[in-house]
N, C-alpha and C positions, 0 to 999 in steps of 0.2 A: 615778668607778666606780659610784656608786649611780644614775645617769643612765642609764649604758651597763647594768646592771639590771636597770632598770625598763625599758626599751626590748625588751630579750629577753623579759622577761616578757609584755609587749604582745603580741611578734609570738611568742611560743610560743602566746595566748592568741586570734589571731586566725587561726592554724591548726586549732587542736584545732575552730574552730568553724565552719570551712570543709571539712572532713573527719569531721565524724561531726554527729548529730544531739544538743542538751543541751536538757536542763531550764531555766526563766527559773530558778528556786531557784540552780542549780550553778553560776552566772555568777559570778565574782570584781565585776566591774562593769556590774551591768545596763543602768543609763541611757544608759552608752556605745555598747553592744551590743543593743538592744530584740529584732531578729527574727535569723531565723537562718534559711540556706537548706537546703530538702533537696534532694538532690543525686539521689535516687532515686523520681522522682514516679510517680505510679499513671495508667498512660496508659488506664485507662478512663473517668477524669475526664473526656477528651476523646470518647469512642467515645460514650457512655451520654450521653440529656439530665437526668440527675439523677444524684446520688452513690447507693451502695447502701447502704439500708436501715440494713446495719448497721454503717454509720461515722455514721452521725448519733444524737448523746445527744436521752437520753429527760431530763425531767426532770419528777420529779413533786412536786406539789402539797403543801405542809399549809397546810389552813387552805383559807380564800375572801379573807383579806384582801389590800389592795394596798397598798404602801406610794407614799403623795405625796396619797394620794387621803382624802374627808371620809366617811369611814362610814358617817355620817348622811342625804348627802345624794348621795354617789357610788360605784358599785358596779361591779363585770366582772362577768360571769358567767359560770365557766369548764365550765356544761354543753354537751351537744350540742342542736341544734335538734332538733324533733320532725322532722321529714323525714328527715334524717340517721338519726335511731336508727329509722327504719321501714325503711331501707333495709339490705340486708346488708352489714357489712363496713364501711360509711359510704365513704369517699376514698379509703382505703386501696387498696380491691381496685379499684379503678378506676385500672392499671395501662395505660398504651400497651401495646398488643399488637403481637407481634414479627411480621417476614413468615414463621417456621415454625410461630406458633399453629395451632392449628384452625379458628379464626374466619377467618386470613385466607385459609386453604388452601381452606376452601368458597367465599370470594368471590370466589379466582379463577381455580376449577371451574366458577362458575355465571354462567349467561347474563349479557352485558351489557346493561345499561339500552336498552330502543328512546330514539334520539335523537327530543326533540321540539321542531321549527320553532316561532320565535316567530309569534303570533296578529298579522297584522298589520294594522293599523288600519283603519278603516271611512276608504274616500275622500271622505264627504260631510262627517267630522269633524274633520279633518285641520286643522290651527292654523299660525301662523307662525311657535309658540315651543314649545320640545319641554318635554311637559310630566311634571312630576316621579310618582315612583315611588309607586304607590297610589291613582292619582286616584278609580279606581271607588270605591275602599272608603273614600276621603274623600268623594263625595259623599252615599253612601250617607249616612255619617254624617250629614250637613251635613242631608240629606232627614228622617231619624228624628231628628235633633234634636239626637243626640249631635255631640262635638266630641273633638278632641282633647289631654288634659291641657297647657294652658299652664303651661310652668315656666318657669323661669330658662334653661334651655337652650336651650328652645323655645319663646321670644316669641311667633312669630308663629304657631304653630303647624303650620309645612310641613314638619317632620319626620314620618316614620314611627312607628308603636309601638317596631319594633326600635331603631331611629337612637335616637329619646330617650332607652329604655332603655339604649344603650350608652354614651350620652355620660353618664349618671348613673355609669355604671360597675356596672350591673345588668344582666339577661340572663332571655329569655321564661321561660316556666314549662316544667317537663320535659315535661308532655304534650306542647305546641307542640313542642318539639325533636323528641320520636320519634317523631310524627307526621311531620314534614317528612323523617326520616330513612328512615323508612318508602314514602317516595312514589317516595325514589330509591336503594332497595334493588335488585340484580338477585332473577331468579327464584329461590330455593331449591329445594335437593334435595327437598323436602319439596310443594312446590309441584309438581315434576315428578310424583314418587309420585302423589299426589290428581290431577293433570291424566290419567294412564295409566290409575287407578282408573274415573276417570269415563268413559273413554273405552270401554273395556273392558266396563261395564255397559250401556255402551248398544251396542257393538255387538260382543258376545260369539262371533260367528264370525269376527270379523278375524282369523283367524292369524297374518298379517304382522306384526299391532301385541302378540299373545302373544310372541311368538317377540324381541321387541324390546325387552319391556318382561321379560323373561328376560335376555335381555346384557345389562338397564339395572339388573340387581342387580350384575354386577362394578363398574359407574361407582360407585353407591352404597358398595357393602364398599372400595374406593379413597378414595372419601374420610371413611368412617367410623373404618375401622382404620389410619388411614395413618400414627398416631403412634406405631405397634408398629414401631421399628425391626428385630429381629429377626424376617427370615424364618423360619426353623427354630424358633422358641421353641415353648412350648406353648402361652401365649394367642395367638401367630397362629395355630396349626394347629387352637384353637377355634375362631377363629372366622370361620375359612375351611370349616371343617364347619358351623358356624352360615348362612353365605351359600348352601353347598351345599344345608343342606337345606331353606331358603327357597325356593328354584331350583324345588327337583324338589316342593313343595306348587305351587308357581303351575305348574308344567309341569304336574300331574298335574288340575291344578284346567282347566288348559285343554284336555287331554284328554277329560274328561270334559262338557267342553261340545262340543269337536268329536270324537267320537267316531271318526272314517272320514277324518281327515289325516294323512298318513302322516309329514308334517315335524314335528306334534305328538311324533308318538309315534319320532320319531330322535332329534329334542335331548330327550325324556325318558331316553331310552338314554343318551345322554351324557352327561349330565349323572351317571345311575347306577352311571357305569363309575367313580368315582374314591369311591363310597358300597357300594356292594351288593360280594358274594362273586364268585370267577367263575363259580362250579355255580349261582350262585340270577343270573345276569348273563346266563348263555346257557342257562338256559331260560326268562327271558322273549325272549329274541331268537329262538329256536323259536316261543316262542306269538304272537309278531308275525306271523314266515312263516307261519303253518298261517295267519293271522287274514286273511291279504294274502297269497296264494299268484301272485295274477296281479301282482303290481306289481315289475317289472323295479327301479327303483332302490331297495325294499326289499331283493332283494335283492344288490342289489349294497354295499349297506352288512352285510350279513350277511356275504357274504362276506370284508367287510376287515375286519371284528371278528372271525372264525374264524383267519382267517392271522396276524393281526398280535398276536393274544393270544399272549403265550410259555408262559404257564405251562402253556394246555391245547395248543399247538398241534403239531403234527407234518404231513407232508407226507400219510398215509394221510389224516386227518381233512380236510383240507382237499380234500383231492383227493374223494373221497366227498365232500362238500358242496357242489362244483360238479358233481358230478352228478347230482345227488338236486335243485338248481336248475335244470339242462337240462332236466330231465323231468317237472318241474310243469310248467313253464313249456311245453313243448311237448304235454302234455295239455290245459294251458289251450288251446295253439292251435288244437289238432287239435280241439275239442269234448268230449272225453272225460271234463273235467271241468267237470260240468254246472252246479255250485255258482258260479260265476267264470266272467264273460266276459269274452273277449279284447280287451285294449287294441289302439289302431291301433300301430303301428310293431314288435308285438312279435317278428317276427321280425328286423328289424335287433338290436333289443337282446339276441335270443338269439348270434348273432353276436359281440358285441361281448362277452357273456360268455365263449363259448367262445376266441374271441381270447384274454382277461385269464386264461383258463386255462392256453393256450400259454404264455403270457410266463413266468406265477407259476412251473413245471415247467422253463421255461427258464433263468430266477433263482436254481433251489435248485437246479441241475445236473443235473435231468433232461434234458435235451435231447432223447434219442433218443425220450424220451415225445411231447413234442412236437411234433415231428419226423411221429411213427409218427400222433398225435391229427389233424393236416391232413391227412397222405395219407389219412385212415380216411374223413375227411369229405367229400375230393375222390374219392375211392373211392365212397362211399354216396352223393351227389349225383348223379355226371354217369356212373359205371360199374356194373355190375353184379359185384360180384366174383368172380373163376373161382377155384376150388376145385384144389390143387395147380400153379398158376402165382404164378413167383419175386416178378413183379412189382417191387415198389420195393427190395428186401431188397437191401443192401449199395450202394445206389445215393447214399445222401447222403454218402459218402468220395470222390465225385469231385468234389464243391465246387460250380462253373460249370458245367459238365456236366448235375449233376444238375438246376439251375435248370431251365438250358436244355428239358431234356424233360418239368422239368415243366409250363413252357408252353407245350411245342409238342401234348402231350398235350392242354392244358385249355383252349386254346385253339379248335380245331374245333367245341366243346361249348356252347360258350356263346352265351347270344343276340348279336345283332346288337350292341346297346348297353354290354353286359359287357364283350363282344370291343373295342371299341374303347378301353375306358377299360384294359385289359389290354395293349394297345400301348400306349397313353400311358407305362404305368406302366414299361412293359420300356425303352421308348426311353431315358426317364429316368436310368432305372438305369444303364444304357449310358453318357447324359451324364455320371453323377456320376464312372462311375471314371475316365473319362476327363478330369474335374477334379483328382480326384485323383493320377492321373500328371504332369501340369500343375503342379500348388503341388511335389508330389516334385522336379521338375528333370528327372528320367532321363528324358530324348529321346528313347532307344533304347526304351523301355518305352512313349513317349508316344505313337510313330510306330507302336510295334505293336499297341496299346491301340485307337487309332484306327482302323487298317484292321478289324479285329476289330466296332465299335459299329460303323461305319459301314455294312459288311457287315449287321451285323444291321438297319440301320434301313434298306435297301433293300429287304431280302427283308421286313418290316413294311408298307412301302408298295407292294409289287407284290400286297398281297392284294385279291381284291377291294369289300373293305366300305372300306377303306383309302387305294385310291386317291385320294379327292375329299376324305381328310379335315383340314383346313387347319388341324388343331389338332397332327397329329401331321408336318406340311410343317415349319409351324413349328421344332417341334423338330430336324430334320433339319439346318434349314438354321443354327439356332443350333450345332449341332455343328460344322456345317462350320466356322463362325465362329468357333467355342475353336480348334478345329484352326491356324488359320492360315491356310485356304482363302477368303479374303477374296470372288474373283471368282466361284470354285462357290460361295459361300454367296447371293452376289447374283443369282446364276441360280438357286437355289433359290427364293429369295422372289420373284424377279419371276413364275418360274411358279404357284407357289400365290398368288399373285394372282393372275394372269389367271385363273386356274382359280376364284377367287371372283365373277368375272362381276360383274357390275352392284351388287351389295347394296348398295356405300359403306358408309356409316357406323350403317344399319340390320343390318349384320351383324357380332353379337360376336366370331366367330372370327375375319372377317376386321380387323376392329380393331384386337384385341391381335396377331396376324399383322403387320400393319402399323407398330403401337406399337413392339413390338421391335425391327424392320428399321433405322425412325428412331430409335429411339435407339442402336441399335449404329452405327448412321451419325455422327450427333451427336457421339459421344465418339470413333472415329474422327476425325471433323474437325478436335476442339480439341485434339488433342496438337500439333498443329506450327502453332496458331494461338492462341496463348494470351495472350488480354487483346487481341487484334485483332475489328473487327467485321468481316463478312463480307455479302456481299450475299446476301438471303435467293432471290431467283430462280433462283442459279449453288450452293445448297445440296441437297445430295442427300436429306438426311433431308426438307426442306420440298417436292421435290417428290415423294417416296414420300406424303405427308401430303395434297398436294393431289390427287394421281391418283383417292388414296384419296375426296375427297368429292367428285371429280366423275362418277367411275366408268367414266374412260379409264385409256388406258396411253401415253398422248402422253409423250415423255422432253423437253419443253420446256416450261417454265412460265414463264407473264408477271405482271405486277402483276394484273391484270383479272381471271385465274383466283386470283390467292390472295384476292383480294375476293370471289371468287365460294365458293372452298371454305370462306372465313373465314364467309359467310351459310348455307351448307349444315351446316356444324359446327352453329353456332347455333340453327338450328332442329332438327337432330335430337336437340341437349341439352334446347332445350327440351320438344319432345314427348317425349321420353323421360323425365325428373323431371315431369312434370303426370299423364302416365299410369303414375304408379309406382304409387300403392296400389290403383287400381285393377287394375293386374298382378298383386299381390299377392294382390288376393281374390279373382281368377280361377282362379290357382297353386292355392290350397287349395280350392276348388270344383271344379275340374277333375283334383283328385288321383288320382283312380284313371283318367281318361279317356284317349285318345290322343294328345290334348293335353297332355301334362303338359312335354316337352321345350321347344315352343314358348315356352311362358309360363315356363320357366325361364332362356333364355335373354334375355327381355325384361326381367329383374333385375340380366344381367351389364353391366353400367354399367365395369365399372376399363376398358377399351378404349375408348370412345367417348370415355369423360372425359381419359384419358392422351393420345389423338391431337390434340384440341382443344385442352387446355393447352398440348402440345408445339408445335403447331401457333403458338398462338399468345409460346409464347415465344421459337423461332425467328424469329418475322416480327415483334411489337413490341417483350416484351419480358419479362424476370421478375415483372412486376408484375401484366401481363395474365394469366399461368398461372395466378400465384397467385389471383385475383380468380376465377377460372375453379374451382379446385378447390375456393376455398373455399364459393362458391354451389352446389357439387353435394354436399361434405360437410356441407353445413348441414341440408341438404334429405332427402337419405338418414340422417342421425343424429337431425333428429326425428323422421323418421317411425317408425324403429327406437326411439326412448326413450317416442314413445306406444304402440308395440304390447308391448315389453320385458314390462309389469306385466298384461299379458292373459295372458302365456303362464302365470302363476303365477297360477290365481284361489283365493281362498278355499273353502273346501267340501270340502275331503277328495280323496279316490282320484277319487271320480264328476267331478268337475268337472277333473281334471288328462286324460281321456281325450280328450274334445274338441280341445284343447290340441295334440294330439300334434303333427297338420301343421303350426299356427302356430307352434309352437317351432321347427319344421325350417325353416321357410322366415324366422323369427327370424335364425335363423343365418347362413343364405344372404344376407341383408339385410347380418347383422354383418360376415361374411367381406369382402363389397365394400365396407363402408366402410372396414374395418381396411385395405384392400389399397387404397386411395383416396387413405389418410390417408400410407401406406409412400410410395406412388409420389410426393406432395407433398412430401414431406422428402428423399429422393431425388432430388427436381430441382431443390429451394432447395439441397441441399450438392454437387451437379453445377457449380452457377452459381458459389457460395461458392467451387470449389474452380480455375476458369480466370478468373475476376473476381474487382474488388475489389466486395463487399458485404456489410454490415454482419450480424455474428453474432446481433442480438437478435433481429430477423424468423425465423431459423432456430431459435433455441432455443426462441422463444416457442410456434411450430411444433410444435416436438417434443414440448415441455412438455403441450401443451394436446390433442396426438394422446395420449401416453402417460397422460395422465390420463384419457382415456375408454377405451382401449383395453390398459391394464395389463399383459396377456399377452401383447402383440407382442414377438417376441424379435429381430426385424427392426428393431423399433424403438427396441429399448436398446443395440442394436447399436452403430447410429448415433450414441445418446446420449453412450455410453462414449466411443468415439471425440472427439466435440466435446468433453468434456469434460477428457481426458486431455491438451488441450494446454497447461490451466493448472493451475500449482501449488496453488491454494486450490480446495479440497473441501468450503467450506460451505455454496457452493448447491448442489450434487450432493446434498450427503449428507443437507440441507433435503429437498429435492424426493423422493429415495426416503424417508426420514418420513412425507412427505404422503402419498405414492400405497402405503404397505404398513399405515397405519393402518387405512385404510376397507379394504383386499383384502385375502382370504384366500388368491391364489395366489402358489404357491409361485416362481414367474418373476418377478418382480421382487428378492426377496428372495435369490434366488442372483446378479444380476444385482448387486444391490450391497454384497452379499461379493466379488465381481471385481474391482469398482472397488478395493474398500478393499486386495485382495490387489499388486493393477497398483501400485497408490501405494504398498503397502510395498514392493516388487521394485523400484520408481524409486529409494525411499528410499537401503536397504538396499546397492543396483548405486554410488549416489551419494556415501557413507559409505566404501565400499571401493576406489574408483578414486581417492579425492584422499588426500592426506598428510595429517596433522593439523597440520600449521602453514598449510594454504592454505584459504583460505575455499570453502563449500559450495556448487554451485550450487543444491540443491535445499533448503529448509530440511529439517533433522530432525525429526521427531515418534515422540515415545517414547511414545505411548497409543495408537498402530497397531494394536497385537498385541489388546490392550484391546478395542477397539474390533471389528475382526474375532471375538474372542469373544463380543460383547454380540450383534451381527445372527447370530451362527449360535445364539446361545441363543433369541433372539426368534424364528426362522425353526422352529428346532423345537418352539417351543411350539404353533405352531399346527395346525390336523390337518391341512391337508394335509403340512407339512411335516415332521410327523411321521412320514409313512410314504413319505418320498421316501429312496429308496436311494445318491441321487446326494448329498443333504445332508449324509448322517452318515458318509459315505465320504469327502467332503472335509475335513468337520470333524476327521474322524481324521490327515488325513494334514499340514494345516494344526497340529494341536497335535506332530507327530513331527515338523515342518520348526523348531519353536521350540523342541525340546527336551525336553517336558516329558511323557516315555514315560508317570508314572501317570497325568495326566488325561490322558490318550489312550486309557488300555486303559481308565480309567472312562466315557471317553464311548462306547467300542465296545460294553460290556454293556448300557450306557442304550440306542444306537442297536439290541440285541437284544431288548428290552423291545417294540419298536412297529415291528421289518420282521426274525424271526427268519427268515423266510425267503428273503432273497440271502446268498446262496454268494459274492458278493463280498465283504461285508464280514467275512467268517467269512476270505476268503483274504488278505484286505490283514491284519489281525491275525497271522496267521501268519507273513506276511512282516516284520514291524514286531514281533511276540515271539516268536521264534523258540522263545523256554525254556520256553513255555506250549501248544507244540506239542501235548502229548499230551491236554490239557484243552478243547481248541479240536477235535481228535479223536472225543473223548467226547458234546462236545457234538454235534455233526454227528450223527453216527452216533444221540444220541439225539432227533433233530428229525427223521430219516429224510433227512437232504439227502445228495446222492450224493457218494460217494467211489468216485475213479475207481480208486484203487491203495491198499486197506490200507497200515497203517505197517511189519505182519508182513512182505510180501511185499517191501517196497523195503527193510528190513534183509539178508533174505535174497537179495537182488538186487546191495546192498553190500558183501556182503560176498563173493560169486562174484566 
């Protein structure tokens, strides 16, 4: 019994110590028992390279004595070294730093180190044994006499300073280390600062480099304040007033060097607009316009600071502000005002304001203002008005009708060149609805739609300025072509060919004329040949192509003539790209001359280059087009990114006059390459889409077109599409990062709010169609919603997407599809702050809070935007 005991006592005692934590004291039997486990260990022991501070015992000192040791003749010495107590803090504070310090957040903010290639050897020194590290500075020595300390470690002495040092178990002197550490430091912020400084003193009318080294105070306050985790606190909101008002001293300080830049004196506005009052805000924006009465894009930025301000703004004041604009502006024209001469182009730009007046009147629901403002204009231009005739009154309630007369009216009136770009435009129109019955389905609507355009686009070309014109054939016969009318649409083009006579490929209109034909031909072909080759001689589009460069109308073609049309391509590309800048500086020398059409049309390149590559990808192959477009977009995009920074010179108002034509013909430059770059991607995803070929050539394509050209909306089109066929979205969602960091417009950035919208709608469709016991085809992602909130907050922080109507109307309807009615009405007020004037977004509110009807009322009515039917009147309308 005292056996069986002592036995329980054992195992009761190797319990208690397997289950909790004891004291060596509280052990019945220590020797038996020495350690004991814990059962609940500190998993930072493992995460952390050292235990924390404070689980490690301090232990302090009395006395200097050592016990084992002779007093006399053996000592420790338990002070610090002198280096140590010079230094602050000593070991202690010479902590590893974490990747969230400061220290490391600026090292990697700031430029990486330039890579530098090792020095490699003199050929005449060159040995047959590779020789060891330091030799120079061992000879040296070896020359002045010096040697290097023989030790025990180092007999023979072919170690280094460092090596000996570390084999002793010693290490160079601190200067040495921060020296070396210093050689391969990147640049500092700080280093930037003083690089901008210098740059800036020596040449004080850079504006560009003002205006840059202005943005480069957000980079700076980023990574200065960036340990304020609190947005909203009160030391962030110092010292984002603190950044501000460093902003507007260097903005004001470069004003004051450039006096007469007008970009100076906008980003000082803006920068003011988030520091100054609105009374003391727009009356300097007044004494900018009195200062600068001739500079069209002054005021077109008055203008969107008048409109877009809530708290002063109402529809009287604005409206009064665009005309009190008109009429400087055209006393500038007319000479009237003597102080101010007139820039080149300023009657387009009067246009273009009065246009932006139409819209803004048409946004807040004036309409009939609008409406009444172009008949006033077309009235005051091309009629003289009669005094007690109806005229237009009551005519814009007939819809199409009233188009109709208006340009049958405006039409007679106009020059020769006006008039015809005025068919283009009606033809168009014509085409579109008739797409639009088309995507509809309804036949009956499509068949009556068409006789209707087509009818108008005959009586178009029976005019006479009209008949010969192969730009408005074209269009006719692409109608025929949506129609259905396959055979009339090929008797259409074969006559406006023929009717282009001889030109070939020296003639633009006849080109793109041609381009079209072949490629509606082309994709014709490949529906019921798909992934077969074809014989290029017994091809319709290749012999439209060849007619084209030899400048018959033979309907047989042989190998001998595609050789001959493939040499005639050839060289009219080339003579075409070798004499492009010299076209270009003809274009703007001969601006006002009667030359100016001719040398315009010798810049229109997208036809010649689209016939050629088509040309040649029908007869060898996708790789010859490609080679083809890409040596013509090489050639038009440098020449466009050396002229780009001419159009903007340094110097103020005087220097941007000159200017005027080469920014216009800038553009015209830009257009054809943008429209180059469309037509390339467009025939790599033609080929992609009846062959097998590889999607990295086409993305790469698109990638490298949309990063030069950001605002094709042609070409995110395309993107979206490619993209939408696979499930991961982190090269998409990569790619628009890159291209909306450096760009301020607002097309990309709605562009990839779509994407993210399309992928939640995939989701979302995905989740609801399967059962929860059956696996998903599309993964889930629950940081979608997230995500779509972060790009529409990013998109409207910036200005232009601040004052886009089309942004903050989706964002609105995007947070009432999640649910979340109050940040919806919050983001409605915000989007009132910076576009109180569309009458859309006042109406989607209405329809999304119904209970807030009367307050949404109030506000209208106090912004002056039209209401079409008091609430009084449809009460008592309800209750009849």
């Amino acid at each position: 019994d005292l056996i069986k005991q002592e036995e329980e006592e054992d195992r009761h005692q190797d319990t208690s110590l397997a289950s909790r934590f004891s004291w060596l004291d509280d052990l019945q039997a220590p020797t038996g028992h020495p350690f004991c486990v814990d059962r609940k260990p500190d998993s930072a022991n493992w995460t952390y390279k050292s235990l924390y501070r404070g689980d490690v015992a301090r232990y302090r000192r009395k006395g200097s004595s050592t016990l084992g040791l002779d007093s006399q003749r053996q000592g420790v010495s338990w002070e610090e070294s002198e280096t140590k107590k010079r230094q602050k803090g000593g070991d202690s504070k010479k902590t590893a730093d974490r990747y969230f310090s400061t220290a490391s957040r600026q090292l990697l903010k700031s430029e990486p180190p330039l890579p530098v290639s090792p020095v490699a050897p003199d050929a005449l020194q060159l040995s047959s044994f590779l020789p060891v590290g330091d030799v120079d500075e061992k000879n040296k020595r070896q020359e002045s006499g010096e040697r290097f300390p023989t030790l025990s470690v180092n007999p023979l002495g072919v170690y280094d300073l460092s090596t000996a040092l570390w084999l002793q178990g010693k290490g160079q002197q601190d200067d040495q280390k921060r020296d070396l550490e210093t050689e391969g430091n990147p640049v500092s912020v700080v280093g930037r600062t003083g690089e901008f400084n210098r740059r800036l003193r020596e040449q004080p009318s850079d504006t560009q480099l003002w205006i840059q080294f202005i943005h480069y105070q957000d980079e700076v306050s980023s990574v200065a304040f960036e340990e304020e985790q609190g947005g909203e606190s009160a030391e962030h909101r110092k010292s984002y007033r603190a950044i501000l008002d460093k902003k507007l001293s260097i903005a004001e300080r470069a004003v004051a060097m450039n006096p007469s830049c007008i970009a100076l004196q906008l980003e000082r506005l803006r920068i003011c607009q988030e520091l100054w009052e609105p009374s003391a805000l727009a009356k300097e924006w007044k004494k900018l316009v009195f200062l600068h009465p001739n500079s069209a894009p002054m005021w077109r930025e008055y203008l969107l600071f008048t409109q877009s301000y809530f708290s002063s703004f109402t529809v009287t004041k604005v409206n009064s502000a665009y005309g009190k604009c008109l009429s400087t502006l055209s006393a500038v024209r007319d000479g009237s005002m003597l102080s101010h001469p007139a820039p080149p182009g300023l009657e387009e730009d009067m246009l273009d304001i009065f246009t932006q007046q139409c819209h803004f009147l048409r946004q807040s629901g004036h309409s009939e203002k609008a409406i009444s403002l172009f008949q006033a204009m077309i009235d005051f231009t091309f009629f003289k008005p009669d005094s007690g005739v109806r005229k237009w009154t009551g005519l814009g309630k007939q819809g199409e009708k009233f188009l109709t007369n208006v340009f049958g009216i405006i039409q007679p009136v106009l020059p020769p060149h006006h008039r015809g770009f005025l068919s283009l435009s009606w033809i168009r129109y014509e085409k579109l609805k008739v797409l639009r019955c088309l995507h509809s389905g309804n036949k009956k609507r499509l068949r009556s739609q068409g006789k209707s355009s087509k009818r108008v686009a005959k009586r178009l070309l029976k005019e006479p300025d009209n008949r010969s014109s192969l730009v408005l054939w074209r269009e006719y016969a692409h109608l025929e072509w949506i129609l259905g009318n396959l055979d009339e649409a090929r008797k259409v083009f074969s006559t406006a060919t023929a009717m282009g006579g001889t030109k070939g490929p020296s003639g633009p209109s006849l080109c793109e004329l041609c381009l079209l034909w072949s490629q509606l031909e082309a994709e014709d072909g490949a529906k019921g040949q798909t992934g077969q080759h074809t014989d290029a001689t017994t091809s319709p589009a290749v012999c439209v192509l060849t007619q084209l460069a030899e400048g018959t109308s033979s309907q047989s073609i042989s190998p001998v003539s595609i050789l001959k049309a493939r040499r005639s391509y050839e060289q009219a590309l080339s003579s075409s790209l070798s004499t492009l800048d010299q076209n270009i500086q003809n274009l703007q020398s001969d601006r006002k001359g009667s030359k100016e059409d001719l040398q315009e049309e010798k810049l229109m390149l997208r036809g010649l280059v689209g016939c050629y590559a088509l040309f040649q990808y029908l007869t060898v192959g996708i790789q010859a087009a490609f080679t083809i477009y890409s040596q013509a977009r090489d050639k038009m995009e440098e020449l466009h990114r050396k002229r780009a920074p001419d159009s903007v010179k340094p110097g103020g108002m005087e220097a941007s006059f000159p200017a005027a034509d080469s920014s216009l013909t800038d553009r015209r430059l830009a257009s054809e390459c943008e429209a180059l770059a469309v037509q390339q991607v467009a025939l790599l995803r033609f080929h992609n889409n009846i062959s097998v070929f590889p999607l990295v050539t086409l993305r790469q394509t698109l990638t490298s077109a949309l990063s030069a050209w950001p605002s094709s909306a042609p070409l995110w089109c395309i993107y979206l599409q490619l993209e939408n066929h696979y499930h991961s979205a982190g090269r998409a969602r990569r790619f628009f990062h890159a291209v909306t960091r450096d760009n301020s417009s607002v097309t990309p950035r709605l562009f990839a709010i779509v994407a993210e919208q399309q992928r939640k709608q995939l989701v979302d469709a995905a989740q609801r169609s399967c059962c929860f016991d059956k696996p998903l085809p599309v993964l889930p992602e629950n940081g979608l919603s997230n995500r779509i909130r972060g790009l529409f907050e990013s998109a409207i922080a910036t200005e232009m997407g601040a004052h886009c109507p089309l942004l903050w109307r989706m964002y609105v309807h995007f947070l009432m599809s999640e649910g979340k009615a109050d940040k919806a009405r919050g983001i409605f007020y915000k989007g009132l702050q910076n576009i109180p004037w569309a009458k859309g977004l006042y109406m989607d509110a209405v329809q999304m809070f119904p209970e807030h009807l009367q307050e949404f009322i109030d506000l209208m009515t106090e912004k002056e935007l039209r209401l079409r039917l008091p609430l009084e009147e449809l009460d008592i309308l309800l209750e009849d």
